[in-house]
C-alpha positions as CSV (number, residue, x, y, z in Angstrom):
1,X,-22.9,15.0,57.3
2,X,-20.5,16.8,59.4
3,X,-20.7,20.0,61.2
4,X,-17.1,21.0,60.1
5,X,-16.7,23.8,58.3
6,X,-13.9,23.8,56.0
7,X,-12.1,27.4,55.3
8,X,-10.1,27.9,52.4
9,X,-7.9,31.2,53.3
10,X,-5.1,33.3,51.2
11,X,-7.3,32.8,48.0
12,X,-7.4,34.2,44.4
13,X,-11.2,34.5,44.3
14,X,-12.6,34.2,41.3
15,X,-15.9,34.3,42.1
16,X,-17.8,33.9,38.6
17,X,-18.8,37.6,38.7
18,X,-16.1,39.5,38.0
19,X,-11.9,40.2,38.4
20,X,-9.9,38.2,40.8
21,X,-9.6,39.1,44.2
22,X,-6.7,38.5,46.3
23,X,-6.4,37.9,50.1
24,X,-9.8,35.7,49.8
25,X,-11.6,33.2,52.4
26,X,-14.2,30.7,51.4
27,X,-16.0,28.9,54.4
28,X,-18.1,25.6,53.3
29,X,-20.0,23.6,55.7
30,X,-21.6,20.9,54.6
31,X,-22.7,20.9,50.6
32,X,-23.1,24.6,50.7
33,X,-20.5,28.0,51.2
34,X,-21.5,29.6,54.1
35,X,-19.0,32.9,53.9
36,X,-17.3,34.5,51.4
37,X,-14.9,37.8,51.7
38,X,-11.6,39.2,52.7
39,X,-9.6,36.8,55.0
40,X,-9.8,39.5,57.6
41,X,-13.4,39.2,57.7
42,X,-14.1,35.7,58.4
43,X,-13.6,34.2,61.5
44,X,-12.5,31.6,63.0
45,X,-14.2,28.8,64.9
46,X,-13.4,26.3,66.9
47,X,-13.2,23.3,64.8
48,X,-12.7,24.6,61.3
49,X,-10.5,22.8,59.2
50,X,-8.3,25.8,57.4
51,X,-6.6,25.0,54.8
52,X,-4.3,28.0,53.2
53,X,-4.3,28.0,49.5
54,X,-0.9,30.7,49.3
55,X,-2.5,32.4,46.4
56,X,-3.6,29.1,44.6
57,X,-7.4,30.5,42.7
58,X,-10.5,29.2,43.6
59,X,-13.2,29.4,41.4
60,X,-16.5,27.9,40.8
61,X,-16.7,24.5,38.8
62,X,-17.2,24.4,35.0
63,X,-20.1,23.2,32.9
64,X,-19.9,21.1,30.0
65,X,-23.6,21.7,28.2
66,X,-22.4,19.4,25.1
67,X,-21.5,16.2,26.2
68,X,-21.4,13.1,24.1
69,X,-21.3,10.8,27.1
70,X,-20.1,7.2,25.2
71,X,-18.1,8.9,22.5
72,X,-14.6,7.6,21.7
73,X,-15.1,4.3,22.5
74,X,-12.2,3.1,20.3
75,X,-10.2,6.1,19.9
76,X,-9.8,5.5,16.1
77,X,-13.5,7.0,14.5
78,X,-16.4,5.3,14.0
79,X,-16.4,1.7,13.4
80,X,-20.2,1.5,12.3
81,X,-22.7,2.8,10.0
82,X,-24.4,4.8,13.0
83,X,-23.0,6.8,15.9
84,X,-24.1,4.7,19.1
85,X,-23.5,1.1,17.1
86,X,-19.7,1.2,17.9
87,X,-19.6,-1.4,20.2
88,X,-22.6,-2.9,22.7
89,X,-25.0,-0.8,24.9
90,X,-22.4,-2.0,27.7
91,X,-19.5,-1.0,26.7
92,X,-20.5,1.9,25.9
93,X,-21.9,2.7,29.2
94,X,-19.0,2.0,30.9
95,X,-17.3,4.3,28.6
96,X,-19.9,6.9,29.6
97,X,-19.1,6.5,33.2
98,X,-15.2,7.1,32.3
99,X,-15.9,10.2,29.8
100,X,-18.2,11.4,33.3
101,X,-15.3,11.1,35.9
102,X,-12.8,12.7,33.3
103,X,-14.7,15.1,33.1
104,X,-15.0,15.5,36.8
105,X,-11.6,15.4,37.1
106,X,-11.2,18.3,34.4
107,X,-13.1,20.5,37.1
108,X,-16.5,20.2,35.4
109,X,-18.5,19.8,38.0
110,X,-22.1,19.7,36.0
111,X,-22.5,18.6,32.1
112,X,-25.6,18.1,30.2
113,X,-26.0,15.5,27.6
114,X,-26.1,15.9,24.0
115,X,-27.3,12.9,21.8
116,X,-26.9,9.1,22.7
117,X,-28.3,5.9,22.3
118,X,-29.9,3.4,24.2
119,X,-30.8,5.7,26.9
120,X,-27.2,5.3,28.2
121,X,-27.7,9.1,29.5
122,X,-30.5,9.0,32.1
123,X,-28.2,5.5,32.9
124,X,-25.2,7.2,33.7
125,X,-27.2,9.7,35.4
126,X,-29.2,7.6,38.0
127,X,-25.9,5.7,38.6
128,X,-24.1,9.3,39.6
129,X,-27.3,9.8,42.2
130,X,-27.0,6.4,43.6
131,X,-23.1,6.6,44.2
132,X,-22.0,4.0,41.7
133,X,-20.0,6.4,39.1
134,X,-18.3,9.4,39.5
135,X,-19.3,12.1,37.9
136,X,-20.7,16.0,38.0
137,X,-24.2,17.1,38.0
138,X,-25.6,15.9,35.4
139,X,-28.9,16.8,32.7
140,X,-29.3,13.8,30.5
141,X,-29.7,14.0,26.7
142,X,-32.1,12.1,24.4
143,X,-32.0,10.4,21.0
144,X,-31.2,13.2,18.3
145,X,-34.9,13.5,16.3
146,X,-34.3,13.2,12.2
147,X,-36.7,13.4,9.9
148,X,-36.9,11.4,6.7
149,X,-33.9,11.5,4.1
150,X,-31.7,13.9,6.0
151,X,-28.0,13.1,6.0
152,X,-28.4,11.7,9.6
153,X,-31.4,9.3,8.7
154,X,-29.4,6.3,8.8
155,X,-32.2,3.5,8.0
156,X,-32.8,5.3,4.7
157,X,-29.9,7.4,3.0
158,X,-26.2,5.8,2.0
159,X,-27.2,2.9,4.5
160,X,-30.5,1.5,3.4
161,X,-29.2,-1.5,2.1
162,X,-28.0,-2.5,5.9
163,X,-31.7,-2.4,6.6
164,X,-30.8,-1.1,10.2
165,X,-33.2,-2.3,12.7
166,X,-31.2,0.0,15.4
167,X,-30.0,3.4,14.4
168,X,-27.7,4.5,17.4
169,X,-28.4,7.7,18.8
170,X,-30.9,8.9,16.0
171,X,-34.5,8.7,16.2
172,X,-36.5,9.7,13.0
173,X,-40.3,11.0,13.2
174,X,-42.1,13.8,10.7
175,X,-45.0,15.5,11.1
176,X,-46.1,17.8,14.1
177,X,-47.5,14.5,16.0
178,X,-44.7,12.5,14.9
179,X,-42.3,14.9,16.5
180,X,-44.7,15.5,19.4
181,X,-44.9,11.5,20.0
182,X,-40.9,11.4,19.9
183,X,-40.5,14.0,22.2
184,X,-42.7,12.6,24.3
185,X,-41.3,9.0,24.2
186,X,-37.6,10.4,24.8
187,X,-39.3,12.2,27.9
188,X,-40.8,9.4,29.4
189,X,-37.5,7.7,29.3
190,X,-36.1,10.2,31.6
191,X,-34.3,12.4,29.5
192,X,-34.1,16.0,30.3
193,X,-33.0,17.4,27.5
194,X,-34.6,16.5,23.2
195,X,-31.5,16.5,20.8
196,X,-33.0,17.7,16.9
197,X,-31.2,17.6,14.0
198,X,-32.5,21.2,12.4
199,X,-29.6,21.6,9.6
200,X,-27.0,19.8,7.8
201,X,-22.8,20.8,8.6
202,X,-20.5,21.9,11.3
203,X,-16.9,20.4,12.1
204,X,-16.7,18.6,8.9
205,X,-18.2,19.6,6.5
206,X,-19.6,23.1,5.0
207,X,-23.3,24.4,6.6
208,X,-25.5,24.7,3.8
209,X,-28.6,27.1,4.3
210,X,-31.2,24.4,4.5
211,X,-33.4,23.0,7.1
212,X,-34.8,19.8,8.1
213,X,-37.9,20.0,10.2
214,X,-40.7,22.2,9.4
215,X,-41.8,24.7,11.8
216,X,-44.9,23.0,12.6
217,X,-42.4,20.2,13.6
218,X,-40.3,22.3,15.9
219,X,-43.0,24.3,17.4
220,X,-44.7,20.8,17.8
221,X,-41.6,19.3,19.9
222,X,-40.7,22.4,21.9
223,X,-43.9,22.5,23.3
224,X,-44.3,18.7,24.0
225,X,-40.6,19.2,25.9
226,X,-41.8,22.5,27.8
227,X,-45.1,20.9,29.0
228,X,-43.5,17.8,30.4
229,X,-40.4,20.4,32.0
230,X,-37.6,19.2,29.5
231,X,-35.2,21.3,27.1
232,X,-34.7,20.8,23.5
233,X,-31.5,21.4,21.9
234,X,-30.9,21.4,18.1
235,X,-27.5,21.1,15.7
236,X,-28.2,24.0,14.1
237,X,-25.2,25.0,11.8
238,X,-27.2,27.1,8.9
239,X,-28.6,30.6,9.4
240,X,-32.4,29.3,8.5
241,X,-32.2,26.6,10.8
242,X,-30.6,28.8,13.7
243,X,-33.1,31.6,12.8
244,X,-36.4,29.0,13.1
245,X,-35.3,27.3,16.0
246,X,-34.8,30.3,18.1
247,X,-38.0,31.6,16.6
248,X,-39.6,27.6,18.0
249,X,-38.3,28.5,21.6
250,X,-35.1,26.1,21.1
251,X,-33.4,26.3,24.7
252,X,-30.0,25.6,23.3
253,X,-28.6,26.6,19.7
254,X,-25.6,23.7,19.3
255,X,-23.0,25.4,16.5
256,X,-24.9,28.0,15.3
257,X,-21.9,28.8,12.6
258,X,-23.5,30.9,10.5
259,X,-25.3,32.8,13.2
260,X,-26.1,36.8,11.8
261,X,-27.6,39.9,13.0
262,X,-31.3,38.8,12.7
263,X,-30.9,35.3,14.2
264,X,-28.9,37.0,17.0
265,X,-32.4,39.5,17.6
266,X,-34.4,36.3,17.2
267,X,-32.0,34.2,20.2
268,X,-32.3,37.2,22.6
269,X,-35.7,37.1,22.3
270,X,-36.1,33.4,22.8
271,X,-33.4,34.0,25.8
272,X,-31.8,30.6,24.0
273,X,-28.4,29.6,25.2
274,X,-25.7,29.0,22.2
275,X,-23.0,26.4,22.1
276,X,-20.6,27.2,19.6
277,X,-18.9,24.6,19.8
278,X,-16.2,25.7,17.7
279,X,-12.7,23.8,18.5
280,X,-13.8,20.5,16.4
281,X,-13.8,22.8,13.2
282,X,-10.1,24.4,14.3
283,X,-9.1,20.8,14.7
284,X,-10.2,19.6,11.6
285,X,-8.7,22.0,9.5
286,X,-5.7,21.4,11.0
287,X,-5.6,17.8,10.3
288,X,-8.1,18.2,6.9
289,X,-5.6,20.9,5.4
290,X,-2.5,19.2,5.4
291,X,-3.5,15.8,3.7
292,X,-2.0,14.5,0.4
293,X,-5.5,14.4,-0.9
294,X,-4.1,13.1,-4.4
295,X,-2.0,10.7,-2.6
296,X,-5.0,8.8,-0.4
297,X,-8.5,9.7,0.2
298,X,-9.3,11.9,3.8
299,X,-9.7,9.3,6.4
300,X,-12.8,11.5,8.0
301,X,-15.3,12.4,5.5
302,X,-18.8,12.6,4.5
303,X,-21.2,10.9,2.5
304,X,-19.7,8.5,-0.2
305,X,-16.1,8.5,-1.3
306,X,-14.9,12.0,-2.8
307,X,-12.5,13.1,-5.3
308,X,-9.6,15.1,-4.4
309,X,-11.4,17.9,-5.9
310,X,-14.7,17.4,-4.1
311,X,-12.6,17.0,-0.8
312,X,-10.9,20.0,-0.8
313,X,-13.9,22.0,-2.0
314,X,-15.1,20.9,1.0
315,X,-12.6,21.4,3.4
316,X,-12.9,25.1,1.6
317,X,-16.2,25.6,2.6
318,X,-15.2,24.4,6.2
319,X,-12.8,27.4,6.3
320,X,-15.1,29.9,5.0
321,X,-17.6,28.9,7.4
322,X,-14.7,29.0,10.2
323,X,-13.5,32.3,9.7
324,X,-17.2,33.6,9.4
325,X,-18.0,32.3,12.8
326,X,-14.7,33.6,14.3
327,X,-16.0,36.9,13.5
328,X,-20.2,36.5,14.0
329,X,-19.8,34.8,17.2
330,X,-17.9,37.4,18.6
331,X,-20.8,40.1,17.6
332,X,-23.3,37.9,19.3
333,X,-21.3,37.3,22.2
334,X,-21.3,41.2,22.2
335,X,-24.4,41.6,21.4
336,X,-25.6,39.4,24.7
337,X,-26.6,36.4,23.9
338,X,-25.6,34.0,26.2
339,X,-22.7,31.4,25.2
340,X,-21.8,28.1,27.1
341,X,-19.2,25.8,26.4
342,X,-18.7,22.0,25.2
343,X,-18.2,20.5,21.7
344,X,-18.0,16.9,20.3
345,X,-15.5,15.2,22.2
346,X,-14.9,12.3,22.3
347,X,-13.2,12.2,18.2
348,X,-9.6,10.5,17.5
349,X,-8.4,14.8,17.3
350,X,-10.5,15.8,20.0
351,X,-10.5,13.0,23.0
352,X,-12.5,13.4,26.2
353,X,-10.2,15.0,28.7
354,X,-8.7,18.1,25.7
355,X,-11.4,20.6,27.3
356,X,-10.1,23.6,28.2
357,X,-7.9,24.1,24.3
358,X,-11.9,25.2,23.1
359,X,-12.0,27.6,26.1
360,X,-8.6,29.3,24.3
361,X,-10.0,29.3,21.3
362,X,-12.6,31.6,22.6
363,X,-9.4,34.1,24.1
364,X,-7.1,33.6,21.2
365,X,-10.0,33.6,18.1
366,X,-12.7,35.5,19.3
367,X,-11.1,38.2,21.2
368,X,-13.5,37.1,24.2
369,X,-12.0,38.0,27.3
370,X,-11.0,35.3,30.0
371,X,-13.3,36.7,32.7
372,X,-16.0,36.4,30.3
373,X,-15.3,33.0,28.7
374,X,-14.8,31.6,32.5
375,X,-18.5,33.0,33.1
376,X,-19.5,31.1,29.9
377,X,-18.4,27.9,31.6
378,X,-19.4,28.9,35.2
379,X,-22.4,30.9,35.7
380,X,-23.8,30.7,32.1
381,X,-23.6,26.3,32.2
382,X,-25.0,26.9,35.7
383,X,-28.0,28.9,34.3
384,X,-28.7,26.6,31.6
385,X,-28.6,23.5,34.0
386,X,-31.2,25.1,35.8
387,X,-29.0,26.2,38.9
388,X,-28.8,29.8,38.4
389,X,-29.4,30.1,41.8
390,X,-27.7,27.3,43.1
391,X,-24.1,26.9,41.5
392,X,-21.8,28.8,38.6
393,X,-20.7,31.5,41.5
394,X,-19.0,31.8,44.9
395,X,-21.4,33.3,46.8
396,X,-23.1,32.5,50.2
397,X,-25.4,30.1,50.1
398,X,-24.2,28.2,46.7
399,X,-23.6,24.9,46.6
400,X,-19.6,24.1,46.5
401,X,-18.8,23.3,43.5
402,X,-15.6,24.6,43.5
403,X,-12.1,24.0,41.7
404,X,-8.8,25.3,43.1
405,X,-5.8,26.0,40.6
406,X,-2.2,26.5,40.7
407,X,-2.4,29.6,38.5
408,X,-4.4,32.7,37.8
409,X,-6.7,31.6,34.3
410,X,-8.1,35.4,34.1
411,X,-4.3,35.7,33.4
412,X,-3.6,32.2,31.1
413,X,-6.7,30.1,30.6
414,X,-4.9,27.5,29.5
415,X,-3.6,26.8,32.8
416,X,-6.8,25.4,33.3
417,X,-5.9,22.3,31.0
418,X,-3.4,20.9,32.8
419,X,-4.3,18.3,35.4
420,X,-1.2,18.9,37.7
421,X,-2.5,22.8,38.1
422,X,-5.8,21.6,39.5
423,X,-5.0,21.0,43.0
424,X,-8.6,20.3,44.7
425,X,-12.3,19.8,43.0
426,X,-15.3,20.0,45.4
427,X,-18.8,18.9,43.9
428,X,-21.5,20.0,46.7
429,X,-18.3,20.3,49.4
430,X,-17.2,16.3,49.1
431,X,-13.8,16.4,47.5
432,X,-13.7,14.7,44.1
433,X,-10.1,15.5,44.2
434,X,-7.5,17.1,46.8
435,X,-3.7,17.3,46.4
436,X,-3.4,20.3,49.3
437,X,-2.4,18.3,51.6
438,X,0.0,14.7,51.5
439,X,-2.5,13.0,53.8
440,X,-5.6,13.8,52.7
């Protein structure tokens, strides 16, 4: 690796921590930042490539922590009776290692996996290490653990009669050992993250106050994950299954929509992460709202074929559970618990690449600020990856993972979403990306 320091000077830092500051240097040799701080302050030396950034912001590299790796790979829905049975393990690995470099390219520079099938995750992983994909940092995701007769138990509910030998990304086991012997075989497969499926809703449809596992099963599989060093996340849309899963010590809380004072006591106290996940619901009201419902039936739906009126009773509960969350989530964001970023992309209304439109739904919805929302994605997904101490900042020492914009987002997130506006992406101080200079 070369000895060359690179020096960005003339900055907008925006440094993970707090407010921009103008007039900034960042010095990088090799994968790390060696110097941070006014451009006064830091020194030349002979040899430094400088590069002036006249006023362009720097800040650290984003975190998607919900990251469907092989969704969208026809760009119309789901052609199958399973999620993960779209189209062959292949194809759909190569679609994961094009939804990784998007995302990349986006200025995501780490992303942990959310469900998947056929262990296309720790796949599209070990090809990042070895060089063969582009990609960020990456925590893989596991099979999503269903127990029997749940909506998502795809051998036995509306699809029995397909007798499915292969169920795509879902893996059903109940029982404490049952769900101990999943975890366990996900694990061994490399994953470093356990996908459960505690609750039925989100997105789609309304988030009815059930829950699927029992708490012997979810204390069973979080400690199964924690011995062997892994993380379990869980969809978790209703209050009782948000409220046992933070009680289980459930590292990540994926929807949480109808999220309340005491599960919010019960999440600091696990320190769980939530992912709320919330532009997939916008996006399907939208689009849900405005159908002829009388004329055809909704193209996305749930379950067996509805009746106008069961569709838009539906779709009605989806609002209510909206607007509740628009207001809840803001309280627990108040209230400190720690929010990350990342949804289900990967839908015909919500492709890979549309990222940073959730990120304004956060500034627009919830009143979050954008300092804070651009900590969600930086320093928060940094945390939760396990590099609290290594990435999600621009501090001395920190790995550069770094993104450089043509705009201030603390002013207009959104500038964040067009490609043109990101000028240069660093991952570790190797450019995945550099339009500062014609010949580089």
């Amino acid at each position: 690796m070369s000895d060359e320091r690179i020096v960005f000077r003339n900055a907008n830092l925006i440094d993970g921590n707090g407010p921009a500051r103008s007039g900034s240097s960042v010095a990088i040799r090799g994968e790390r930042i060696e110097a941070v701080g006014p451009d006064a302050d830091i020194q030349s030396e002979a040899g430094d490539h400088e590069i002036s950034l006249g006023g362009l912001s720097l800040m650290p590299g984003m975190v998607q922590t919900h990251f469907h790796s092989h969704f969208g790979a026809f760009g119309d829905g789901v052609r199958a009776p399973s999620l993960g049975l779209e189209a062959a393990p292949p194809y759909l690995s190569m679609l994961a290692a094009k939804n990784a470099e998007t995302a990349l390219l986006c200025g995501f520079t780490g992303a942990i996996g959310s469900s998947n099938a056929h262990v296309i995750d720790v796949s599209l992983k070990e090809a990042i290490h070895a060089g063969f994909v582009r990609g960020p940092r990456f925590l893989a995701g596991s099979r999503e653990i269903v127990t029997t007769g749940e909506y998502s138990d795809y051998a036995n509910n509306r699809n029995f009669f397909m007798q499915l030998g292969e169920t795509g990304l879902t893996f059903k086991a109940d029982g404490p050992e049952g769900w101990r012997l999943a975890t366990r075989i996900e694990a061994g497969r490399g994953c470093d993250v356990i996908k459960i499926s505690a609750g039925p809703g989100h997105g789609s449809s309304p988030a009815t106050d059930i829950i699927y596992p029992t708490p012997e099963e979810l204390r069973a599989c979080v400690d199964a994950a924690h011995t062997l060093g892994k993380k379990v996340r869980a969809h978790a849309p209703s209050r009782i299954s948000i409220l046992e899963c933070a009680r289980a010590g459930v590292d990540i809380i994926d929807h949480a929509d109808r999220i309340d004072a005491e599960c919010i006591e019960a999440i600091l106290e696990a320190k769980s992460y939530v992912v709320p996940s919330m532009l997939w619901s916008e996006r399907f009201l939208e689009f849900a709202e405005s159908w002829d419902h009388d004329a055809s039936p909704l193209p996305i739906s749930e379950g067996f074929p509805e009746t106008p009126t069961e569709a838009r009773a539906r779709i009605a509960g989806v609002r209510a559970d909206f607007e509740y969350t628009c207001e809840a989530m803001a309280e627990a964001a108040r209230a400190g618990v720690k929010m990350v970023v990342g949804d289900d992309f990967g839908t015909p209304i919500m492709p890979h690449g549309e990222y940073i439109p959730e990120l304004e739904l956060y500034v627009k919805r919830l009143g979050i600020s954008p300092v804070d929302v651009i900590g969600w994605a930086t320093r928060n997904g940094a945390e939760l990856m396990g590099l609290g101490d290594e990435a999600g900042t621009i501090e001395a020492g920190r790995l550069a993972d770094i993104v450089i914009v043509d705009g201030d987002p603390l002013v207009d997130i959104a500038c964040l979403g067009d490609l043109d506006n990101l000028r240069a992406i660093l991952l570790g101080g190797t450019w995945a990306k550099n339009l500062l200079e014609p010949n580089a």
